[in-house]
N, C-alpha and C positions, 0 to 999 in steps of 0.2 A: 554643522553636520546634523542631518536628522537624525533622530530619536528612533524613529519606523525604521526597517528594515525595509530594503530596495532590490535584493537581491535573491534572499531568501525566501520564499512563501513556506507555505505548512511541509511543503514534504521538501524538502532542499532548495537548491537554485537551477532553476530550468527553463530552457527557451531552445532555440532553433541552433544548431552543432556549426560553427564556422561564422553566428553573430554573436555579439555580445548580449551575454557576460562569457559566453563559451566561444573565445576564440583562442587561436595558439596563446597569446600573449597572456588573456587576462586568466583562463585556465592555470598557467603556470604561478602568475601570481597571486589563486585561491591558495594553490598548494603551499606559496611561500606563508599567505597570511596565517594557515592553517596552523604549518608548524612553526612559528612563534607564537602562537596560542600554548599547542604544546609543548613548549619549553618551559612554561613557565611553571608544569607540574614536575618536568623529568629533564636531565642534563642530554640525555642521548635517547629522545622516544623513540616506539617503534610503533609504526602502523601499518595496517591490512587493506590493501585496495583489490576492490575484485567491480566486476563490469558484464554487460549486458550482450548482446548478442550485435548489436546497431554497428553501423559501417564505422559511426568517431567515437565510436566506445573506447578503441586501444589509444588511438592518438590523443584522447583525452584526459585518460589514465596513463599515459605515459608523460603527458606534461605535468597533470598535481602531483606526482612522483618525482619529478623532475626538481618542482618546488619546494614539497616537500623535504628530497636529498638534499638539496642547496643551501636547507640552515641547518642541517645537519642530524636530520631522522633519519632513520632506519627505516625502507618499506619493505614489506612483504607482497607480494602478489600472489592471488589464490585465482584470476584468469576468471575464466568466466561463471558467473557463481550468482545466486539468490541473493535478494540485500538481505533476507534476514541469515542467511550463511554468515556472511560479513559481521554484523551483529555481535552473530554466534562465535564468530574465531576472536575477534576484538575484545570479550568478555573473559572467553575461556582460555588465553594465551594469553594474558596480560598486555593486553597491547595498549597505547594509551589512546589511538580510535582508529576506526574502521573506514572507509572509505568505497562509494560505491558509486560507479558510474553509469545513470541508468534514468531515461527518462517514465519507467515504468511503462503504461496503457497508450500512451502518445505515440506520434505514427514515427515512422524510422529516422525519419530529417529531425525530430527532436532530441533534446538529451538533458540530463541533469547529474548533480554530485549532491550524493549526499552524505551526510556524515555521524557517523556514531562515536560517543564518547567512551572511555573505556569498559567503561561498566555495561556497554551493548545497549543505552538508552539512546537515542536521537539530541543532539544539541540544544539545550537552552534557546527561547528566543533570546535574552541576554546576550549570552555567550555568541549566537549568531551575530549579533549586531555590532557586538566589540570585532568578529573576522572582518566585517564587512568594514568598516570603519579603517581597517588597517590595510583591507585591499584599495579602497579608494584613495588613503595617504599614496600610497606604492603609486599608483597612477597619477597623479598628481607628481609627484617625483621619479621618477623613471629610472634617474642612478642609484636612488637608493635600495635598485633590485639588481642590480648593474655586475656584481660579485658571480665569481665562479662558483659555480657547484662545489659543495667539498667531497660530493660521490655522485657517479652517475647511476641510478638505479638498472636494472636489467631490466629489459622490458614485459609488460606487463603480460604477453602471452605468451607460451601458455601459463603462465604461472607455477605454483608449486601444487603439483598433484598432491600430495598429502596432505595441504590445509582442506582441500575440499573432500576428500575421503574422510578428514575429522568430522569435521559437518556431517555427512551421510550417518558415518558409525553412530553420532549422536541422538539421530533420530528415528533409527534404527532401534538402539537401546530404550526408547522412551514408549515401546510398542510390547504389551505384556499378551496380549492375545492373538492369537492363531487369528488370521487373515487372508492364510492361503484358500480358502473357497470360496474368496471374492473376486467377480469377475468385473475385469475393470476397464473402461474405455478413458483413454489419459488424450488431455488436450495440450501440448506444450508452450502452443503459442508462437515457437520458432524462437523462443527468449531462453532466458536463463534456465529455464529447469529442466531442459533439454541436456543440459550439464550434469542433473545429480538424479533428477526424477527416475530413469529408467536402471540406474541400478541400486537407488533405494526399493524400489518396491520389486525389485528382482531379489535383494537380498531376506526380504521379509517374504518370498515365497506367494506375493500378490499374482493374480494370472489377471495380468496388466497387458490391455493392445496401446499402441500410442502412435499419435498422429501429431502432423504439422512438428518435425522435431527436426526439420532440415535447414537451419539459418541460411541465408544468403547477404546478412547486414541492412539489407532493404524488407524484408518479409515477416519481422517479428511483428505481432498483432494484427496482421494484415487477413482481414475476413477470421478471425482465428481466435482462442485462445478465451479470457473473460470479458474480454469487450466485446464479443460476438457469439456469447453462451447457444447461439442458436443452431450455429457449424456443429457445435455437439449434440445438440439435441436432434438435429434433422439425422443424423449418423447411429443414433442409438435408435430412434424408429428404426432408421431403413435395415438395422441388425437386426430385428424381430425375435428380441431376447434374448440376444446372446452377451447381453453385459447386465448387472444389478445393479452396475451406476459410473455414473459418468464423471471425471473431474478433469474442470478447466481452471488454467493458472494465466497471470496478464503476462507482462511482459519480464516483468524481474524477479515474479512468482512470490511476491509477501502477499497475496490474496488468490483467491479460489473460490469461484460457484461450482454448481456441482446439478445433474441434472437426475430423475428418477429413471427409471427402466424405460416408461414411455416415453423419456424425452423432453417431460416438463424440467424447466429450469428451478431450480433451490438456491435462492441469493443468499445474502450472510443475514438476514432477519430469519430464514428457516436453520441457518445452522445455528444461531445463536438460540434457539428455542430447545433444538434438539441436544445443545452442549448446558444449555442451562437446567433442563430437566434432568438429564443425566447428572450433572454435579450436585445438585438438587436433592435428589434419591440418594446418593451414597453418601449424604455429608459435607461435601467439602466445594458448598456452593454458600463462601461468607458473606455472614448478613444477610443472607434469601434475596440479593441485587447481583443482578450486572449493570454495565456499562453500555448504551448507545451513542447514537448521534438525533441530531434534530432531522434526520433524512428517513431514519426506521420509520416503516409506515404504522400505524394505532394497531392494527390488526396482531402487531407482535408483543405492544405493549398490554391488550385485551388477552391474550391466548399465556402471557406469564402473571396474570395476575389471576387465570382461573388455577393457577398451578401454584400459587403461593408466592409467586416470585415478584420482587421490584425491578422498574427499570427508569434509571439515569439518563438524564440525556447530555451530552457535551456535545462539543460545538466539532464542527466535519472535518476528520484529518485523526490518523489513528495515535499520532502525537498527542490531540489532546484529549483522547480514550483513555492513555495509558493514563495520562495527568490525572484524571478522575478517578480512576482505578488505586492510584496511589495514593491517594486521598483520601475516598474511602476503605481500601481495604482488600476491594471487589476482585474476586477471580477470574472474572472470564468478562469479556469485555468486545467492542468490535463494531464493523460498519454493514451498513448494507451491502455494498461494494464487494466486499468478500476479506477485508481487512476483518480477522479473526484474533485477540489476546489471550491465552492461556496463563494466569499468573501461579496457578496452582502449581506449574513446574518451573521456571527458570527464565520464561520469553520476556525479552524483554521490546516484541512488537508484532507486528502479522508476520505470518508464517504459514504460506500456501501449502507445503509439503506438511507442515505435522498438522493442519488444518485438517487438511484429506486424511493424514493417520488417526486421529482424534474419532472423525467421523464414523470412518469402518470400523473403529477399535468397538463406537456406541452400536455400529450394526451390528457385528459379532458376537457381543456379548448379550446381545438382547434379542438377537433374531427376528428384528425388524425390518423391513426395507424404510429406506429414505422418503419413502412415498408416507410410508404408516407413520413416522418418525413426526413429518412434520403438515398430516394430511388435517389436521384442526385450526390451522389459522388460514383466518380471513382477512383475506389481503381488503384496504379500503383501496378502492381507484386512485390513481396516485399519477400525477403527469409534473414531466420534469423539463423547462422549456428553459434552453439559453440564449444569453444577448450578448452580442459582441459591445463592447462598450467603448468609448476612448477614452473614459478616466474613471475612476474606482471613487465617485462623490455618496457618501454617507445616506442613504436611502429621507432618513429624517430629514434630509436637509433638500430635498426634491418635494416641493408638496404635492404635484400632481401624484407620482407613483406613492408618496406615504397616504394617502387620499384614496387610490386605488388599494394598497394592501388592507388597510382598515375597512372599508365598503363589502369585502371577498370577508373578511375576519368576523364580519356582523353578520354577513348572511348566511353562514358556515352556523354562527350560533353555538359551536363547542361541538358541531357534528364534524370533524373534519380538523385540518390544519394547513394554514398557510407559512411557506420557509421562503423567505427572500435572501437571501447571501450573496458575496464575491467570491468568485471560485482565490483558491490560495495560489493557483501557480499559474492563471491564465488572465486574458484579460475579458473575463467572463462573467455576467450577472446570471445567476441559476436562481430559478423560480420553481416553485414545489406548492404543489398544493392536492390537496387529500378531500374526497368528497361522497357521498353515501353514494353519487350517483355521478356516472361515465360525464352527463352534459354538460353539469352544473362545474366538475371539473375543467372542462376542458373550455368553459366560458372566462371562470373566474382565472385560471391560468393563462390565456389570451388577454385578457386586457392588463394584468399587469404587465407579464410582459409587452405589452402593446405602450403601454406609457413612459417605461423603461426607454423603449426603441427612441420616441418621441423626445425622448426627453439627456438622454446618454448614450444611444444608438451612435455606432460609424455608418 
């Protein structure tokens, strides 16, 4: 049996809804692997599964629930709900983990499950790989899954209104400033936050418009939401100042960009500026560091070290933000992407919705726009080009493309940076490269990826 993990990537197990690893069959056999995991802390666990807005979102949550019941957990359903909600009830209900059905930014025909331990942290790679191990024995042996249910769960929608009211109240409570005279333009996505978004920031008295909040199980992300920060920003021009700022959420809403009055886009490198100087000023920014990834462009690492501040880099996947974070100490933590960590209070991962709270809580109290906030950093040119690959082969071990990264890494000279990576949950080589100058990037970005194609291209 491998050692690697096969099933899992950074952010759970996800691929296309009705292939494998996500079919009826092998769906129900995560839930069973899942809880025999969990038994091994609790006689009778209980777990929280909540799910995305996508067409095999329910049938899919109702199978790991199915598995789940069948060794004899307890599930909860909280219906359609944020992964970090999930997170957040799994933590704060003692539950022994969370369960969320959601291929997050991917288009609707995708899906994933992911899962939180009870403490509201995301699973060990360890711990993944012992599921995995146990889901692939089951397949290999078919009777040994063969056993009746000892309960059948109720199905998973709509779930129990008051886990996801807990959630709201909780982020509700975590807002100490008047935010009523912020005028808000809300991107939903047609995802999860279409569930809690519009009477959270009803309840804080936010004068919140929102848009794209109509699922149809095919339309979540679709031109929409933060994988197309641009549907909001073309929306907030064409209001001609009728909003102070814009937030858009992906599809499961654990991330948020966010755009100024005119329009321009704010990735999570401007809000991690704007949250680190603020924690900064008051004290309770430990160690004078946050947390990034090897993706933040130099222009955020340069604009926190004229402020006094350090920055980290850990490797892409807000999993291993958090890992860094706990390691050093770090409060505030996060990806360009819009994946945002607050450890000053209780999170234990992104969190779209208290993201946006965070934010207007720092315009509020400072009486800045998001414009002035984060109007000092200088973005370096920054091009992000992917390859479709057939196998995930060790870069080092390809001379042409290690030949090609090193030749881009000398000519760059320490002006600049080159990120070669495999994406965690696709079958994708993502190329990055950072350069004083628009051509120079978009040369040096071309020909690795060009060698890549050559060389591991489909």
């Amino acid at each position: 049996m491998s050692q690697e993990r096969q099933l899992f990537g950074t952010d759970g197990i996800r691929g296309v809804a009705g292939e494998f690893p996500l079919t009826k069959e092998s769906t129900y056999l995560i839930g069973r692997a899942l809880g025999h995991d969990l038994m091994h802390s609790a006689t009778r666990p209980h777990a929280v599964i909540g799910q995305d807005t996508r067409r095999s979102s329910q049938w899919i949550a109702d199978r790991v629930a199915e598995g789940l019941a069948a060794v004899g957990a307890d599930v909860h359903s909280a219906g359609v709900i944020t992964t970090p909600g999930v997170a957040y009830l799994a933590r704060s209900r003692g539950m022994a983990a969370g369960v969320v059905i959601s291929a997050s930014h991917n288009p609707w025909t995708d899906n994933g499950i992911k899962v939180f331990s009870g403490d509201g942290f995301k699973l060990t790679d360890a711990r993944e790989l012992a599921i995995e191990k146990e889901i692939f024995a089951q397949m290999e042996n078919p009777a040994s899954a063969d056993d009746t249910a000892l309960k059948i769960p109720k199905p998973s929608l709509p779930g129990e209104a008051q886990l996801r009211a807990a959630y709201i109240q909780a982020l509700a409570a975590s807002v100490t400033s008047d935010l009523s005279k912020l005028r808000v333009l809300v991107d939903c996505a047609n995802g999860a936050a279409t569930a809690e978004a519009p009477e959270l920031f009803r309840t804080l008295g936010i004068q919140a418009t929102f848009i794209c909040t109509t699922p149809n199980g095919k339309n979540i992300n679709d031109h929409c939401g933060a994988l197309h920060p641009e549907t909001l920003g073309r929306t907030m021009v064409e209001s001609s100042g009728k909003f102070d700022l814009g937030v858009t959420f992906d599809g499961d809403a654990d991330r948020a960009l966010f755009c100024d009055a005119a329009g321009r886009v704010v990735n999570g490198d401007g809000v991690l500026l704007a949250a680190a100087r603020d924690l900064h000023a008051r004290g309770k920014l430990h160690g004078d560091t946050l947390v990034s990834t090897t993706m933040s462009n130099m222009g955020l690492e340069i604009a926190l070290k004229k402020s006094g501040i350090r920055m980290l880099r850990a490797n892409v996947g807000d999993k291993y933000v958090l890992e860094e974070m706990l390691k050093t100490g770090a409060a505030l933590g996060g990806e360009q992407s819009g994946h945002i960590i607050f450890r000053d209070g209780d999170s234990t991962t992104g969190d779209g919705l208290l993201t946006a709270l965070r934010l207007m809580d720092i315009i509020a109290r400072t009486g800045k726009t998001v414009a002035e906030l984060v109007g000092d950093l200088r973005v370096l040119p920054q091009k992000i080009q992917n390859v479709r690959v057939r196998e995930k082969v060790p870069f080092a071990q390809v001379p042409a493309v290690q030949a090609a990264i090193e030749s881009a890494e000398k000519e760059l000279d320490g002006n600049g940076r080159v990120v070669v990576r495999y994406s965690g949950t696709e079958a994708l080589a993502r190329v990055m490269v950072e350069a004083e100058s628009e051509a120079k990037m978009q040369a040096l970005t071309a020909a690795i990826a060009g060698e890549i194609q050559k060389a591991l291209g489909v």
